[in-house]
C-alpha positions in Angstrom: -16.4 -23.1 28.5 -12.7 -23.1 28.0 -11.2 -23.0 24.3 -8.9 -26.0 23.3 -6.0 -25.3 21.3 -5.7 -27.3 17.8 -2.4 -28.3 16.8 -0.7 -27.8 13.4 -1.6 -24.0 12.5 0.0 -21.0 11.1 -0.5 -17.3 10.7 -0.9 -14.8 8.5 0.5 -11.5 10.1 -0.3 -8.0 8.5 2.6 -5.5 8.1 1.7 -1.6 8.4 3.6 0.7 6.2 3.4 4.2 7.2 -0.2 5.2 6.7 -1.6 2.8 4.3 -1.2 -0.9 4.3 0.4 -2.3 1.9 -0.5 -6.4 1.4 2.6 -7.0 -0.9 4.8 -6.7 2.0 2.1 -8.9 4.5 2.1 -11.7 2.3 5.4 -11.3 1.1 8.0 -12.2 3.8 7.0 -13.4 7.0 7.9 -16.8 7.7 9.9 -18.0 4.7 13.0 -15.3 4.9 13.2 -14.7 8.1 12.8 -18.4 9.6 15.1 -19.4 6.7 17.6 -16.8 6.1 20.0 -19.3 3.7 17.3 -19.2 1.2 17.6 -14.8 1.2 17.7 -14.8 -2.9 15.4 -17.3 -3.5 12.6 -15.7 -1.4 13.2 -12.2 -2.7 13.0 -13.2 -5.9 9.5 -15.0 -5.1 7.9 -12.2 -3.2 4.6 -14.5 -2.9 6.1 -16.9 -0.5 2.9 -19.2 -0.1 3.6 -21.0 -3.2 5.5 -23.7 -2.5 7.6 -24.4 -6.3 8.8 -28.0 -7.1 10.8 -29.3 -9.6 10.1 -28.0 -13.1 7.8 -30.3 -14.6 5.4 -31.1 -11.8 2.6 -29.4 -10.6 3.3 -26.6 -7.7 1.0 -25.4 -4.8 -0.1 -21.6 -5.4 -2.1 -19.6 -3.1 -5.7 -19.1 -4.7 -7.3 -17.1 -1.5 -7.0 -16.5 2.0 -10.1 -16.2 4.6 -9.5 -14.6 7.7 -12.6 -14.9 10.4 -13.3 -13.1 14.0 -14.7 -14.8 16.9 -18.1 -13.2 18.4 -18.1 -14.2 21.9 -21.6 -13.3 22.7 -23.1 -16.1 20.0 -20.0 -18.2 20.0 -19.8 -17.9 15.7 -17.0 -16.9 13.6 -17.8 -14.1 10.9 -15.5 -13.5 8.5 -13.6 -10.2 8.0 -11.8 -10.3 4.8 -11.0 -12.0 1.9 -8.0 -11.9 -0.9 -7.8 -13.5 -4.6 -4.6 -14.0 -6.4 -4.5 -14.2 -9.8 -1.2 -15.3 -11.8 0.7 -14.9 -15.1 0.8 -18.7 -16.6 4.7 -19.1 -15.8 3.6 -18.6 -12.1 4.6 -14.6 -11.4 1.7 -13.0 -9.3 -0.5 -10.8 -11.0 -2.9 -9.3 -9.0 -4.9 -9.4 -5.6 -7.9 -8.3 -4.7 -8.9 -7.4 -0.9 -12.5 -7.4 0.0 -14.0 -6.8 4.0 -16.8 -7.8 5.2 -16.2 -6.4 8.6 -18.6 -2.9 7.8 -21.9 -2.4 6.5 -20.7 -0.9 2.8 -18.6 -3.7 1.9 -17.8 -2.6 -1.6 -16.3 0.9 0.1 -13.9 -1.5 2.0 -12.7 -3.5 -1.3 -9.5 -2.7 -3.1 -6.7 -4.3 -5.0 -3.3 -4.4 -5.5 -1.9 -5.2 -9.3 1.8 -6.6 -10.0 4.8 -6.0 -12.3 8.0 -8.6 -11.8 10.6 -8.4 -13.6 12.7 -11.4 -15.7 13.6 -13.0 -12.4 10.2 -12.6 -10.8 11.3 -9.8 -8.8 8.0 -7.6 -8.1 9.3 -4.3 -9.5 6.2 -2.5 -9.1 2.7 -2.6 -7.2 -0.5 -0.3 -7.7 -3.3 -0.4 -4.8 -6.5 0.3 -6.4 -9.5 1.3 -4.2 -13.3 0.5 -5.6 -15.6 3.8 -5.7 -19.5 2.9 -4.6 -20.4 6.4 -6.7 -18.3 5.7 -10.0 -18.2 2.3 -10.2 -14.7 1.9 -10.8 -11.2 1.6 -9.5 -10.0 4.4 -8.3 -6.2 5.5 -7.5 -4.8 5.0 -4.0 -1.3 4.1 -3.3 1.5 2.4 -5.3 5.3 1.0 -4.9 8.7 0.6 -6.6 11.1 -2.0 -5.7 15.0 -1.7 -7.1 17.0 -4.8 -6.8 20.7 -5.0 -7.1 22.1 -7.7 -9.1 22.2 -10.4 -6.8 18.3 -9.9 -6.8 18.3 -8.4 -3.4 15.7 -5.8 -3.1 17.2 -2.7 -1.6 14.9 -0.2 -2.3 11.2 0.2 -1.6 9.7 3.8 -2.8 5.8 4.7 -1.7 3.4 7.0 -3.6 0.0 7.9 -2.5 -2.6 9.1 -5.1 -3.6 12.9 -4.5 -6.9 13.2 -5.9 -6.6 16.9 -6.1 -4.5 17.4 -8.6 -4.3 14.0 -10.2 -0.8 13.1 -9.4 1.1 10.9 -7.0 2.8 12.1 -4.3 6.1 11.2 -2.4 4.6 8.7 0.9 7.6 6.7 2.2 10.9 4.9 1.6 12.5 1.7 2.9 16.5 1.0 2.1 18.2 -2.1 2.8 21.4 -3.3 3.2 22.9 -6.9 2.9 26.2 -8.6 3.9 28.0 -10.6 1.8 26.2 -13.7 2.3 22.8 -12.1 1.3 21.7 -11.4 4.9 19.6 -8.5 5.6 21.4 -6.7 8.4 19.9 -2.9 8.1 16.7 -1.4 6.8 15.8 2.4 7.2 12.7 3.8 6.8 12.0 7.5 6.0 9.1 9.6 5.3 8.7 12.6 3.3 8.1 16.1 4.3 6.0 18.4 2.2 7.3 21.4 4.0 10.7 20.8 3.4 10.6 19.0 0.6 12.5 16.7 1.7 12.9 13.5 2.9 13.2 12.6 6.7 14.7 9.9 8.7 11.9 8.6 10.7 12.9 4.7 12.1 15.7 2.2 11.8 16.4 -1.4 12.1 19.5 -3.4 12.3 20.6 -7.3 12.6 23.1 -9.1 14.0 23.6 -12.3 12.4 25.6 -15.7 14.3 27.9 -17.7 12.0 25.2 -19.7 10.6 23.2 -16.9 9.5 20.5 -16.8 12.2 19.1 -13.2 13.4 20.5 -13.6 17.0 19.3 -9.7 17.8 17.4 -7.1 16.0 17.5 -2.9 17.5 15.0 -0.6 16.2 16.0 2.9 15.9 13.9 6.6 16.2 15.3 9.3 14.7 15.5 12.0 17.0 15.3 15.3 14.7 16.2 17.4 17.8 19.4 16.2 18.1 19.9 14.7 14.8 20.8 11.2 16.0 19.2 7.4 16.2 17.9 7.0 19.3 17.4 3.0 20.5 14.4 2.1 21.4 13.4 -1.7 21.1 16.1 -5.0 21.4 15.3 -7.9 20.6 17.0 -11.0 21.8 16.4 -14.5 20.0 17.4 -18.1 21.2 17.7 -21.4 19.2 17.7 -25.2 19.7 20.1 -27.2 18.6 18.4 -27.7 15.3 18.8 -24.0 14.7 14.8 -23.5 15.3 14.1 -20.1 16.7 12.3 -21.3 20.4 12.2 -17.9 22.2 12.5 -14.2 21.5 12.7 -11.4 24.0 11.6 -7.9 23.9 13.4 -5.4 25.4 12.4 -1.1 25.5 14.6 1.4 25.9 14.2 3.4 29.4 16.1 6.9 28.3 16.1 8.1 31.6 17.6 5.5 32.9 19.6 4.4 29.9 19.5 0.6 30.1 17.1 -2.1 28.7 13.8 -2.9 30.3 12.3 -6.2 29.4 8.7 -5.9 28.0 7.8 -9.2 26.0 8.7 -12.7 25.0 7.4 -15.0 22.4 8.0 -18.6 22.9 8.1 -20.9 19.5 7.0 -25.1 19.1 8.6 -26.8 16.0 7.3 -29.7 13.9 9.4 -33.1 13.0 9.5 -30.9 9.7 10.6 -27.5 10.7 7.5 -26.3 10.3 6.3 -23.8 13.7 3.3 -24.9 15.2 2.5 -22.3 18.3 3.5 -18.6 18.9 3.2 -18.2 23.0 3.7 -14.5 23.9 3.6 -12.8 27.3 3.7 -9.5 28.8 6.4 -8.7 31.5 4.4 -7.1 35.0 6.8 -5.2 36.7 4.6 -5.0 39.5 4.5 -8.8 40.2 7.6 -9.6 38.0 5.6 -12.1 36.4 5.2 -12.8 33.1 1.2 -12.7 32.1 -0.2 -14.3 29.0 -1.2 -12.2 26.1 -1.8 -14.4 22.5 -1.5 -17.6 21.6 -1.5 -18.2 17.6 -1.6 -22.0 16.4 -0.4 -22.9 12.9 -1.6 -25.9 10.8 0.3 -26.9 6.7 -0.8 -29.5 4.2 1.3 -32.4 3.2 3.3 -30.0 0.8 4.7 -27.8 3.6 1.9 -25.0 2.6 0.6 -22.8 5.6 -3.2 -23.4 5.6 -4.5 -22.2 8.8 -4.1 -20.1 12.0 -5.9 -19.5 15.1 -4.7 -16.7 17.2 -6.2 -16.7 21.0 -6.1 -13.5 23.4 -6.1 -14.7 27.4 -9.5 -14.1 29.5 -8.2 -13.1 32.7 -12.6 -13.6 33.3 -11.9 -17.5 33.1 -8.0 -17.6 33.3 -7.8 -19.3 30.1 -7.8 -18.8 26.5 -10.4 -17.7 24.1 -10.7 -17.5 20.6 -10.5 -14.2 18.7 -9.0 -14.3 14.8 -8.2 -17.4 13.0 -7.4 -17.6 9.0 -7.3 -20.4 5.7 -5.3 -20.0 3.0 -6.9 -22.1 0.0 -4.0 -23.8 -2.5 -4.5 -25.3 -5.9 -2.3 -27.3 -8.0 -0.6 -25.5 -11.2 1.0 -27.1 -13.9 3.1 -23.7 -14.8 4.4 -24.1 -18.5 5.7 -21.4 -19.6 8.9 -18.6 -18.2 9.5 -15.7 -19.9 7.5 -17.5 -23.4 10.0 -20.1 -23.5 9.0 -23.5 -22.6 9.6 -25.1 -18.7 12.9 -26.7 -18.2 12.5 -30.7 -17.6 14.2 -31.5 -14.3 13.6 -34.5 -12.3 15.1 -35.1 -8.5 15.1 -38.6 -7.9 14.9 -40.8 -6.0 12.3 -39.5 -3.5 13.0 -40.7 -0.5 16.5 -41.1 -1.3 18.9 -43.3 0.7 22.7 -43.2 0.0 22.2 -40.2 -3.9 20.1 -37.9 -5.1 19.6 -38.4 -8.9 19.8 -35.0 -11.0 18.0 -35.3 -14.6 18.1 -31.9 -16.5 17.2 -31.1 -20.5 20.8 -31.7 -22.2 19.1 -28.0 -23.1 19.3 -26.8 -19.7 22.9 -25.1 -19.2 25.0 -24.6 -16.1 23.5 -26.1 -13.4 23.8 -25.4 -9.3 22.6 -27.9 -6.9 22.1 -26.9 -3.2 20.8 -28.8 -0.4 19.4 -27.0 2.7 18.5 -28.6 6.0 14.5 -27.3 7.3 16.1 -24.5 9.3 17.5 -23.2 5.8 21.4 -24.2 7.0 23.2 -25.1 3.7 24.8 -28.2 3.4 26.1 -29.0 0.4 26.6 -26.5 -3.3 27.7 -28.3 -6.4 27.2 -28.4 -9.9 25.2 -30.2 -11.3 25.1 -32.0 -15.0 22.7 -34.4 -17.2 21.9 -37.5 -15.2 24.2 -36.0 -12.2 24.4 -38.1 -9.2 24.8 -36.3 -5.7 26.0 -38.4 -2.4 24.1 -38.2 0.3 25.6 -40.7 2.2 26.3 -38.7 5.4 22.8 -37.1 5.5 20.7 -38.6 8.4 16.8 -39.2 7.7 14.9 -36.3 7.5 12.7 -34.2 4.9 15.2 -31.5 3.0 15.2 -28.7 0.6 16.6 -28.3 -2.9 17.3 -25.5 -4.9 18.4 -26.1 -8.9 20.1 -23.0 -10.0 19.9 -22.5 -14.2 20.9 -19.2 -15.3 18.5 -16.7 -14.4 15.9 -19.3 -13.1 15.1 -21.6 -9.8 13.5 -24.3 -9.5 13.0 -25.8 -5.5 11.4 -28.3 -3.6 11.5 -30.7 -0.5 13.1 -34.4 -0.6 12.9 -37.0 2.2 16.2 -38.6 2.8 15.7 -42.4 4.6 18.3 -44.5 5.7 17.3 -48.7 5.3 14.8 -50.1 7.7 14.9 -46.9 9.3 10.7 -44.8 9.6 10.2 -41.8 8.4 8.4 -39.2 11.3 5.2 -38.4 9.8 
């Protein structure tokens, strides 16, 4: 029987770092910075980007767990594979995660977890990977990671160490630099490994962005390095194309033919966007050069809640048996609401966007305790629109704003406080 697709999913990808997998950097980035590159401080300085934070003195979405399940095809059930908790600090900075799989036999050999350190801003400034020992009975050492940040909160360095059990001490793994322009957009990252021989450390891959005027990733090279002639060699492009809402609709996938020297297309993904920004389906294909026909590879749909929060994906894998798609991972992330009181033991900041939908303003109520205010206003594809200041009782236009759900960021001192706001013109119905 053919598989359906189900509207309104997401996904939960899995970044691998050198030899060991680091969860910090899956959950971390995805979606949020690179779908909405405006919003490059803000995210970095949240590295759990599935909480969704509103103003100060409501309660805000945080990720509790996720669930991610496999499809058996022989008796048509899903079985789960892993599991991750998420424990926080009560003014909302993650704290800890722990991993569990229940894809082996030995399910406590595949358990670990990862434990956080942010910083004043939130900034995660360290993270220790703890595996669970069957024999002991305890955590036991594995890898760990050490984020610097310059002062705009930007993180530019990421520093590995795996735990070497032989001598008790952690050991150089891997490094990841990056470099920003002077809007805050990523546009180089440069990962090297280190070398026990030489003692050194080693080039091994690099990445670089190229940025339009609005701050979209229009293209995206991946480097080797090539020790034998002690150069970067090219060896991926990728191309990305946009609507004229500024949602990413289609990426292409080019590999690098050295004897030839030219591009050889390989891939292409193909994107679907809500009413709200949000992306609903991931289409990607496989170039045959043989045909020169593009074949179908995976399909991933994406579902959110009413807050914006990704809740579940199902990712599909084409059965050329049936020529049509079948199920094969799908994932939930579970939310629950958190009134956070507290940042760094001072009391929250009161602030209160109003009204919500707005029409022709946007009312700004802040503590007369709060300080210097910013006020920023970001369209769903992150594309600024409007930076002021903002005061007690402060009353922003929004008269030239057609309807549409928007985001808010409240700048106050070293803090942020964001959310969404519906803007509605009179008589006129909001898309649900």
């Amino acid at each position: 029987m053919k598989n359906k697709s189900i509207s309104n999913w997401t996904i939960l990808p899995v970044r691998q770092s050198g030899i060991r997998l680091c969860l910090l950097s899956t959950i971390a980035c995805f979606i949020l910075s690179a779908a909405n590159p405006a919003f490059g401080q803000y995210y970095q300085n949240n590295d759990h980007t599935h909480k969704r934070l509103k103003s100060g003195h409501e309660l805000i979405q945080m990720l509790d767990s996720t669930v991610t399940e496999r499809y058996n095809e022989s008796t048509g059930q899903w079985a789960i594979r892993w599991k991750e908790e998420f424990t926080y600090s009560s003014d909302g900075k993650l704290l800890q995660m722990i991993y569990g799989s229940w894809m082996k036999a030995e399910e406590d050999k595949n358990k670990f977890k990862e434990e956080y350190t942010c910083n004043t801003d939130g900034n995660v400034t360290f993270a220790i990977c703890r595996l669970w020992d069957t024999i002991t009975g305890e955590w036991m050492n594995d890898h760990k990671h050490e984020n610097s940040f310059n002062e705009n909160g930007y993180r530019i360095k990421e520093t590995s160490y795996f735990w070497h059990g032989d001598d008790s001490l952690w050991a150089n793994d891997y490094i990841y630099e990056y470099e920003y322009d002077a809007n805050g957009y990523k546009i180089r990252e440069i990962y090297m490994v280190w070398n026990d021989t030489g003692n050194q450390w080693l080039n091994s891959s690099k990445y670089e962005y190229i940025k339009n005027e609005d701050g979209k990733n229009t293209r995206f090279i991946r480097y080797k390095w090539d020790s034998n002639v002690n150069q970067w060699m090219a060896s991926y492009n990728y191309e990305y194309t946009f609507d004229d809402k500024g949602n990413e609709i289609q990426s292409l996938i080019y590999n690098r033919d050295t004897t030839l020297s030219q591009w050889l297309i390989a891939a292409k993904h193909e994107y679907s966007w809500d009413a709200d920004g949000n992306k609903i389906q991931d289409l990607s294909f496989d170039w045959d050069t043989i045909t020169s026909q593009w074949i179908n590879r995976e399909k991933y749909d994406y579902a959110y809640d009413i807050y914006g929060n990704r809740i579940l994906y199902i990712m599909y894998r084409w059965n050329k048996d049936v020529s049509d798609w079948s199920y094969f991972d799908r994932g939930f992330n579970y939310y629950s609401s958190r009134n956070i009181t507290e940042i760094q033991g001072k009391e929250l900041t009161s602030i209160r966007v109003w009204p919500n939908p707005a029409d022709d303003y946007i009312r700004v109520d802040l503590n007369p305790m709060s300080g210097n205010a910013t006020f920023e206003l970001y369209d769903m594809q992150g594309r600024k629109l409007l930076s002021q200041g903002a005061d007690i009782n402060n009353r922003i236009s929004t008269s030239r704003l057609t309807s549409g759900i928007y985001l808010y960021r409240i700048s106050i001192n070293t803090h942020i406080f964001a959310g969404k706001i519906s803007i509605r013109r009179g008589g006129e119905r909001m898309t649900p």
